[in-house]
C-alpha positions as CSV (number, residue, x, y, z in Angstrom):
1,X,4.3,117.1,-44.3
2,X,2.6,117.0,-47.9
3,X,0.9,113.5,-46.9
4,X,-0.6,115.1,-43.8
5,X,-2.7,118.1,-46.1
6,X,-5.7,115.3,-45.5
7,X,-6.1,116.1,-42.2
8,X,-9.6,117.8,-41.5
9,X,-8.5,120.8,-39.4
10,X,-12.4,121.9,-39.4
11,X,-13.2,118.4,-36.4
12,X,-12.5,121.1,-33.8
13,X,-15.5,121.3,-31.1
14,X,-13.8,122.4,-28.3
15,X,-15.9,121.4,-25.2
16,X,-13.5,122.4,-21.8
17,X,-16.4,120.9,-19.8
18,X,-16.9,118.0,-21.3
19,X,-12.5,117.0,-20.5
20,X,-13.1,117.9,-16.9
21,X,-15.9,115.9,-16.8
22,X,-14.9,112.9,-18.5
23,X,-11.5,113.2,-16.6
24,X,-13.0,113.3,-13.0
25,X,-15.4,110.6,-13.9
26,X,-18.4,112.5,-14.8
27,X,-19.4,112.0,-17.9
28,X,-18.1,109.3,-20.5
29,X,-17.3,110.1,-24.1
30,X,-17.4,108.5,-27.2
31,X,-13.8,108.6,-27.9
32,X,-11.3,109.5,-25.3
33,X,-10.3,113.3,-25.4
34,X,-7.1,114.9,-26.4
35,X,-4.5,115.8,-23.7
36,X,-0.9,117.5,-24.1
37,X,1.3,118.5,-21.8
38,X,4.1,121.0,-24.2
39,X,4.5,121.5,-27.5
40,X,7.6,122.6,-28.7
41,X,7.9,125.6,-30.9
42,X,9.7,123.5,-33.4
43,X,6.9,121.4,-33.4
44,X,4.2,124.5,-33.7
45,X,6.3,126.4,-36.6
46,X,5.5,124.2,-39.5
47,X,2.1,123.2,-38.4
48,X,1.7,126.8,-38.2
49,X,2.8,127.6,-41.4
50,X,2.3,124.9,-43.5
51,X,-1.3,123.4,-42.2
52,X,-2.9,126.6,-40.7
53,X,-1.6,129.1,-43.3
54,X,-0.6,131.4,-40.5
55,X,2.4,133.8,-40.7
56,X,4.9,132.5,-37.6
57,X,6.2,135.4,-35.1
58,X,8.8,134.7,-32.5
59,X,8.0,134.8,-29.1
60,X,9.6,137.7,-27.8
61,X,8.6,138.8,-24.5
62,X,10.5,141.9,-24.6
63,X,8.0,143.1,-27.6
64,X,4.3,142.8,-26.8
65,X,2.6,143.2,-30.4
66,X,4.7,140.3,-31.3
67,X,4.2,138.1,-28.2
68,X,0.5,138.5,-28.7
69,X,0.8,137.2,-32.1
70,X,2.7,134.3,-30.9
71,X,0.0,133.8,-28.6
72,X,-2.6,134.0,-31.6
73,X,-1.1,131.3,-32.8
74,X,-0.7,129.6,-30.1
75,X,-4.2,129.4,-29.3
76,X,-4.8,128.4,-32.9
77,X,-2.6,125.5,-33.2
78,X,-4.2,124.1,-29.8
79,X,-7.8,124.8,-31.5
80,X,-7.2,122.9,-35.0
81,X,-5.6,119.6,-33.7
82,X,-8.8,119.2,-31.7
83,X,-7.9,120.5,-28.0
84,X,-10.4,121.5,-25.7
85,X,-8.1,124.0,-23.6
86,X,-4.8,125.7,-24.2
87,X,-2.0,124.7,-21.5
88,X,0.7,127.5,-20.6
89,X,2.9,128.0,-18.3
90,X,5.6,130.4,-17.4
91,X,8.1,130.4,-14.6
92,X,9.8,133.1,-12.2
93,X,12.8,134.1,-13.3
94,X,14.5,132.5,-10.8
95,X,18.8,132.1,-11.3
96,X,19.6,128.4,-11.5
97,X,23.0,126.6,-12.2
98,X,22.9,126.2,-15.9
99,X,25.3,125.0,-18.7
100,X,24.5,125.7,-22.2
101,X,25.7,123.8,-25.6
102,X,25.0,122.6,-28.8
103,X,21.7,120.9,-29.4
104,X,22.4,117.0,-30.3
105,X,18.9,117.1,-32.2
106,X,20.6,120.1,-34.5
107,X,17.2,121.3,-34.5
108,X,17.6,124.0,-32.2
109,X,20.6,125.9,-32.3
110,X,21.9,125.8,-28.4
111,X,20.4,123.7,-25.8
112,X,20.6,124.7,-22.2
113,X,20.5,121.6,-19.4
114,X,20.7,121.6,-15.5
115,X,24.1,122.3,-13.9
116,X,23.5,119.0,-11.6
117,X,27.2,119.9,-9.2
118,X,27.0,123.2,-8.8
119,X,23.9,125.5,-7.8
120,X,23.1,129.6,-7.5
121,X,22.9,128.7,-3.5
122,X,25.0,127.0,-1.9
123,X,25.3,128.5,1.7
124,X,24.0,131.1,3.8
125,X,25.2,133.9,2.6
126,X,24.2,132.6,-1.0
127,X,21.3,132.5,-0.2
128,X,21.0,136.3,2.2
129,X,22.2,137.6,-1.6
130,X,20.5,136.0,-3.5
131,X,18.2,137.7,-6.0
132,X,14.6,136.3,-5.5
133,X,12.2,137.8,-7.9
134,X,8.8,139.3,-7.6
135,X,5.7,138.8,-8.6
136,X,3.8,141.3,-10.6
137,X,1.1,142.4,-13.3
138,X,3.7,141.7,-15.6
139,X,3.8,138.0,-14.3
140,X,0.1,137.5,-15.6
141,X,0.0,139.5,-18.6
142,X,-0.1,136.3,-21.1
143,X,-2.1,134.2,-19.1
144,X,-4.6,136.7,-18.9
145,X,-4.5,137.5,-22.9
146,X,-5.2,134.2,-24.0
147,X,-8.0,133.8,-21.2
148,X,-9.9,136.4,-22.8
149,X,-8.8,135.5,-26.2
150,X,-10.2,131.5,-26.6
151,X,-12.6,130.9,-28.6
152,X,-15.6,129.4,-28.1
153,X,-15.8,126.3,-26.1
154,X,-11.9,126.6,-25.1
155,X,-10.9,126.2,-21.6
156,X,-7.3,127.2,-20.2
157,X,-4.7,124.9,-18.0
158,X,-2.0,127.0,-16.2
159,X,0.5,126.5,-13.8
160,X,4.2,128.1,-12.7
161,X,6.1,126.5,-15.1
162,X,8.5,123.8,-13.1
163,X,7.3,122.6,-9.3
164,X,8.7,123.3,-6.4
165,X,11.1,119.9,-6.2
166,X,12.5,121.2,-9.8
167,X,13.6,124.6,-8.8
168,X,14.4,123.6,-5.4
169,X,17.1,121.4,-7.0
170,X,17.9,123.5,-9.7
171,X,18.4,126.7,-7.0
172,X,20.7,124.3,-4.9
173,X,21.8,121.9,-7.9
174,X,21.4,118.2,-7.6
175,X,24.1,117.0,-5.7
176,X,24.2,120.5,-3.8
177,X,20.4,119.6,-2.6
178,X,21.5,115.8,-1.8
179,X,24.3,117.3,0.3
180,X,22.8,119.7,1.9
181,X,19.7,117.3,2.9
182,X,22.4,115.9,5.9
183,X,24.9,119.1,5.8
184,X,22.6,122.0,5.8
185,X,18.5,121.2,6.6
186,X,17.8,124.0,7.7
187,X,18.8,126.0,4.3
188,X,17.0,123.3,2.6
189,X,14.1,124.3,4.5
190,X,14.4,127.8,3.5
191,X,14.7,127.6,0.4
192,X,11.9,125.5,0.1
193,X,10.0,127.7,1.9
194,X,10.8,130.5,-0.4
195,X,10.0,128.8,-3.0
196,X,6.5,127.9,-2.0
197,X,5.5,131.1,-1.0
198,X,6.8,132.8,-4.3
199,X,4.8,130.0,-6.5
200,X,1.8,130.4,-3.9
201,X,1.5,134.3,-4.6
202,X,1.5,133.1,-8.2
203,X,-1.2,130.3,-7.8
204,X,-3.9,132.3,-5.5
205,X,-3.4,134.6,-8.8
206,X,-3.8,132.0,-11.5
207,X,-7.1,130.4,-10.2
208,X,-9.0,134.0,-10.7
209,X,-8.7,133.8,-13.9
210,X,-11.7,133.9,-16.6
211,X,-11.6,130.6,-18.0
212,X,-9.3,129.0,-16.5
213,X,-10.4,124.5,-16.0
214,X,-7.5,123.1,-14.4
215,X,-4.2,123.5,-12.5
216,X,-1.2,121.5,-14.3
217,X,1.6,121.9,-13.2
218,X,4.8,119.7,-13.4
219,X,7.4,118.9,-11.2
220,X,9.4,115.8,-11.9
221,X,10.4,113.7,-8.9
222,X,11.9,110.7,-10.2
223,X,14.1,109.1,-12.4
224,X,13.7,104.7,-14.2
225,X,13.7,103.0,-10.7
226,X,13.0,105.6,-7.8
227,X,12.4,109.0,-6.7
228,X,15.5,111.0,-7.0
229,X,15.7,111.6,-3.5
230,X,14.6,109.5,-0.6
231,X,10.7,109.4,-0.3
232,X,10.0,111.6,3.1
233,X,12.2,114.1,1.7
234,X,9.9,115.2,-0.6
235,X,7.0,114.4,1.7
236,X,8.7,117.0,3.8
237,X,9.8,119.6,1.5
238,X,8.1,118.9,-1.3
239,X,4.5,117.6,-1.0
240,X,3.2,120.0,1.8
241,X,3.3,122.8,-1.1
242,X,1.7,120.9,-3.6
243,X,-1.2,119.8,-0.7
244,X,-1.7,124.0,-1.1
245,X,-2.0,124.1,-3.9
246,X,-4.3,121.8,-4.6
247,X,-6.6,122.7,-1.9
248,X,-6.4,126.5,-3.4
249,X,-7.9,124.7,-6.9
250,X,-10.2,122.6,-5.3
251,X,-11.5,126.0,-3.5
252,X,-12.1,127.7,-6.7
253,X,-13.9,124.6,-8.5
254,X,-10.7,123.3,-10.3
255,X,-9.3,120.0,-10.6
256,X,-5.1,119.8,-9.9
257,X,-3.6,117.6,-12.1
258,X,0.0,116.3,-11.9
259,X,2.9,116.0,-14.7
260,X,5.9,114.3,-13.0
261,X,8.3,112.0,-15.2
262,X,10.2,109.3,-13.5
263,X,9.6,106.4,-10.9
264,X,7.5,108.1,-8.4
265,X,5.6,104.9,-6.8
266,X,6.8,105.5,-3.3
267,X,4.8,108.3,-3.0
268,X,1.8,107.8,-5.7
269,X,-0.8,107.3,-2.4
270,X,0.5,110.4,-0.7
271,X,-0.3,112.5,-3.9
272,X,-3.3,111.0,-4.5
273,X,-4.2,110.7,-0.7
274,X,-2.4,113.6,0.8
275,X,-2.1,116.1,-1.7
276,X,-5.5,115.5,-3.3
277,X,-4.3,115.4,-7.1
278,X,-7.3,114.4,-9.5
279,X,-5.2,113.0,-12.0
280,X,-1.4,111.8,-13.8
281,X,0.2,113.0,-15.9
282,X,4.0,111.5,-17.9
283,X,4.1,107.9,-18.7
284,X,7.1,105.8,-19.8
285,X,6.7,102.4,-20.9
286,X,9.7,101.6,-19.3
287,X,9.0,102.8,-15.7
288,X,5.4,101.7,-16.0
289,X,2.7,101.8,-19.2
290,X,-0.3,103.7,-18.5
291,X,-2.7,100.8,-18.8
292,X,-1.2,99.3,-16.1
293,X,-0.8,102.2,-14.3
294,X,-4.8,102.9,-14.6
295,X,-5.9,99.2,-13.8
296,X,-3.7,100.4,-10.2
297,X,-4.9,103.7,-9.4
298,X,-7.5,104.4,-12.2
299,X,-10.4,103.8,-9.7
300,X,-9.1,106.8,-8.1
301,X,-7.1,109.4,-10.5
302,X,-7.5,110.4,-14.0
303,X,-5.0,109.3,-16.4
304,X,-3.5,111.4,-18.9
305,X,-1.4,110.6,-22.3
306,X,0.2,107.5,-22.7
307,X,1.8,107.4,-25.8
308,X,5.4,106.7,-25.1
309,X,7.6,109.1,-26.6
310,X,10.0,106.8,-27.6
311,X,7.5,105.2,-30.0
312,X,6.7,109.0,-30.9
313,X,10.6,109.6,-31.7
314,X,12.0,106.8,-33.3
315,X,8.8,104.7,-35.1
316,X,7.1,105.1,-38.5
317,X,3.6,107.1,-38.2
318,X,1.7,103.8,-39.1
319,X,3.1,102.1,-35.7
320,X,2.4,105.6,-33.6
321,X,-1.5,105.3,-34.8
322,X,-1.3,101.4,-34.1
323,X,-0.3,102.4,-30.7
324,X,-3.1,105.2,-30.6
325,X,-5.5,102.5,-31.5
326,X,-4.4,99.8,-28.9
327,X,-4.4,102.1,-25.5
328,X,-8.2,103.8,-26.6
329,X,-8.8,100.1,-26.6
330,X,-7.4,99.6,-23.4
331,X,-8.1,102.7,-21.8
332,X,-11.1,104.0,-22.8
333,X,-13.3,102.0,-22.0
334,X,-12.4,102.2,-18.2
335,X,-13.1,105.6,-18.1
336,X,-11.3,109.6,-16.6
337,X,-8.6,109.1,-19.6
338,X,-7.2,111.4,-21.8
339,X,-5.2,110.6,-24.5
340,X,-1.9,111.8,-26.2
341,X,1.7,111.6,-25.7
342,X,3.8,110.3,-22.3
343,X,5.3,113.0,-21.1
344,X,5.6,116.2,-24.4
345,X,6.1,116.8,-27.7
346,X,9.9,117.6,-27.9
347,X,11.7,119.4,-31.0
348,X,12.9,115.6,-31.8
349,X,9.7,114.1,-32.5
350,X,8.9,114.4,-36.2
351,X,5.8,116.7,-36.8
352,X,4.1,113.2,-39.3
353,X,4.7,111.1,-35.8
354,X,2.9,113.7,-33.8
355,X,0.1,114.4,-36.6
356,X,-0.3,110.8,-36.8
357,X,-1.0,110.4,-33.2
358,X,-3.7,113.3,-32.7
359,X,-5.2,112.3,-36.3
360,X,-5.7,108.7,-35.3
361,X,-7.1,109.9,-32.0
362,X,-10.0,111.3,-33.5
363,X,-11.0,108.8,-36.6
């Protein structure tokens, strides 16, 4: 990271107001802001450390002095790589099938994936027993430190970490949900409806927060070449709760944008129609680059990232700022875009890849 000591950490001039505006078509900009979706903590540690000169703490949510010091720097990093807004998210501790093994990056130790065969619920009486959890102070306690804790300028984007779609098919498993959409309907329904009530009671929370600019959540509903289950499924199950939640932004002056990886065409008008989202978020070259993406829907949604993460993963930091270069060209110009990567910033992605791309983004 030696070669990356050039990079002026003092650009900062976090404006929140200024990314809303540009990304609802407000106000244009100079040069396209900067948008991310997650950073890992791999990522964070050695720009942490080595860049900002800031002793890294573990995030440990069973010790509050040190998951306020996480947060610290958690704020910080989002401040000196010239964000206008922190985005956090936590989730309900809700039991989902789960296998756990050894990361293939070797970066992180274990790695934990989806059990895709076999979910927490997979009858009735799984579900009468199952252990739904509550929501309490406790739920907000980090949300509501770093709302008061941003420094000047510095909005906050929030969500319940993972939609509805995602926990609705991790509670039931994959294939449990795709059998269950012709066996069982009905359990479908109530699970969904669960759900959506829980994440509600955390969303009509969320929005009354100091500082808060945007609702963000993510829920990915497709995979290369479709959604990953038929179309009026989630239009059913699915969609209805994020139409809520969207009108309890718009309600309280916020936009509701949408992260959701995969092929999700078949229902792009819906969200944007239906549901009311204000812009995209997760692009994949392969699926569809977001230039073309905007020239289709830009007229209607902002558009948020871009930079495919393969590029991010596997190029040399001199293509990654090439590619940073060519979609401001593209992009910019046409207005409500936001740039950064395609869908996150992984533990994979080497921290010169990523430190190119924000770098660039701001010469």
């Amino acid at each position: 990271m030696e070669q990356y000591e050039h990079i002026p950490l003092d650009r900062a001039r976090p404006d929140a107001q200024r990314f809303i505006n540009v990304v609802l078509g407000k106000e244009k900009s100079e040069r396209p802001p900067l948008v991310e979706y997650l950073v890992d903590d791999v990522i964070l540690k050695p720009v942490i450390t080595h860049l900002l000169g800031r002793q890294w703490v573990d995030r440990d949510p069973q010790n509050r002095e040190a998951m306020e010091k996480y947060l610290d720097n958690f704020i910080a990093f989002w401040r000196a790589m010239g964000y206008d807004f922190v985005r956090y998210e936590e989730s309900l501790p809700f039991r989902e099938g789960e296998l756990v093994g050894q990361d293939p990056t070797g970066l992180d130790g274990t790695r934990h994936w989806r059990d895709l065969h076999k979910g927490a619920i997979t009858n009735w009486e799984d579900f009468e027993q199952y252990p739904w959890p509550s929501v309490s102070a406790e739920t907000f306690a980090n949300y509501e430190y770093l709302a008061t804790h941003l420094p000047d300028g510095m909005g906050l984007m929030v969500c319940h970490a993972g939609g509805i779609f995602e926990h609705l098919s991790g509670i039931l498993s994959y294939e449990g949900l795709c059998y269950a959409l012709y066996d069982q309907p009905d359990l479908v329904e109530a699970v969904a409806q669960r759900l959506g009530e829980l994440m509600w009671d955390v969303y009509r929370q969320l929005v009354e927060l100091d500082n808060v600019i945007a609702i963000f959540p993510g829920d990915d509903m497709g995979f290369r070449s479709a959604t990953l289950v038929p179309p009026d499924v989630l239009r059913r199950y699915t969609l209805p709760w994020h139409r809520r939640y969207a009108q309890l932004a718009h309600e309280h002056g916020l936009p509701y944008f949408l992260h959701s990886c995969g092929n999700i065409e078949a229902v792009m008008d819906d969200l944007i129609e239906d549901v009311g989202i204000d812009a995209k978020h997760s692009f994949e070259n392969a699926i569809i680059p977001i230039e073309e993406f905007q020239a289709r829907y830009g007229d209607r949604i902002g558009v948020l990232g871009g930079i495919d993460v393969d590029i991010l993963g596997r190029r040399d930091p001199e293509t990654v700022r090439a590619e940073v270069r060519r979609l401001i060209e593209v992009c910019h110009p046409r207005g409500r875009f936001a740039i950064g990567s395609g869908n996150s910033i992984p533990s994979y992605i080497p921290v010169e890849n990523y430190l190119a791309m924000v770098d660039e983004a701001q010469r």
